[in-house]
N, C-alpha and C positions, 0 to 999 in steps of 0.2 A: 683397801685390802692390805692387811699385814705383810711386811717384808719376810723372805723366806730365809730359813736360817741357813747359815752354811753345810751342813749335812743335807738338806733339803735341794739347796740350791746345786751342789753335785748331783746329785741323783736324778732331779731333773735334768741336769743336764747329760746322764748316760740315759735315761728314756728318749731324747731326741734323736739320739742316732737312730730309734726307729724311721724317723722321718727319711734318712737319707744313709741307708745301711751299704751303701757301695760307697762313700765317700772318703775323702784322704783320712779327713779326721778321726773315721774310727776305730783306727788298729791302735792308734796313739792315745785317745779317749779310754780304750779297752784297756789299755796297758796300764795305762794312767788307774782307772778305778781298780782293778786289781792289785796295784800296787798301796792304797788308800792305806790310810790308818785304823780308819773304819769299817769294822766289819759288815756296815750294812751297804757300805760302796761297796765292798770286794764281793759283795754276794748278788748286787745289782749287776756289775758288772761280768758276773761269772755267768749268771742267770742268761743275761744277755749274750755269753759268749755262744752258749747253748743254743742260745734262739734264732742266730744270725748262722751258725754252723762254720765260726772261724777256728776254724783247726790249728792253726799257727799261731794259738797262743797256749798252745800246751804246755810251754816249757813257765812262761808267766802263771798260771794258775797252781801249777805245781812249786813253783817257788812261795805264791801266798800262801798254800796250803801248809806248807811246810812252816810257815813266819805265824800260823794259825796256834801250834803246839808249843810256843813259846809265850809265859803268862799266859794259858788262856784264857782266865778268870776276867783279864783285864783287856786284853783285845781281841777278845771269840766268846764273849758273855751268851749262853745256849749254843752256842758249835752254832751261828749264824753262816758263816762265811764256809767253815769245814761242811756243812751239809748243799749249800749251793756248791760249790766246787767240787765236790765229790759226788754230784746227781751232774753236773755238765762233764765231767770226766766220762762217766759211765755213755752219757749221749756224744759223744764225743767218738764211741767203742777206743779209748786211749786204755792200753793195755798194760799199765804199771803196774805190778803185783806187788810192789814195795808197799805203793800208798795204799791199797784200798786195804792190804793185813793191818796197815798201820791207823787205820780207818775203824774197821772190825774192831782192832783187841780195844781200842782206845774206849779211857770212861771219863768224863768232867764233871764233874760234882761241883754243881752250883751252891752259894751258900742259901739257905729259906730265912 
């Protein structure tokens, strides 16, 4: 079996916290993939935030979110990360009226 690439090999490792969703590791792991370079970690992990229903990291997704609108061409390729984070915001009911207008007006124009 091929070895798993490093993007791979994070991502699995935020799907295991399904295994053990009360443990020390995952507020840390949480914090950890949101903070990724990666928009497909920061979206695994937001996805995740939503699915576990950890509240207390509203202030971390909101800071990815925000580090999303910077380059996005180059690290938010399709608003990957901006749309996880902003569908777990919403489930979340996090009532920030700043981000979700800055949500709304926003457009990224991918190159074809």
């Amino acid at each position: 079996m091929p070895e798993l690439t490093p993007l791979a090999k994070k991502i699995a490792g935020l799907n295991a916290i399904r295994d053990a969703p009360n443990g020390e590791a995952v507020l840390p792991a949480l914090q950890g993939g949101l903070a990724d370079r990666s928009p497909h970690v920061v979206a695994k992990a937001a996805e995740l935030v939503a699915e576990l229903e950890v509240g207390g990291l509203v202030g971390d997704l909101l800071r990815a979110y925000q580090r999303t609108f910077v380059n996005p061409l180059k690290k938010d390729p399709g608003c990957i990360a901006k749309t996880a984070i902003a569908t777990t915001l919403i489930r979340l009911d996090h009532e920030d009226v700043d981000a979700y207008r800055r949500g709304i007006k926003y457009e990224q124009f991918e190159p074809i």
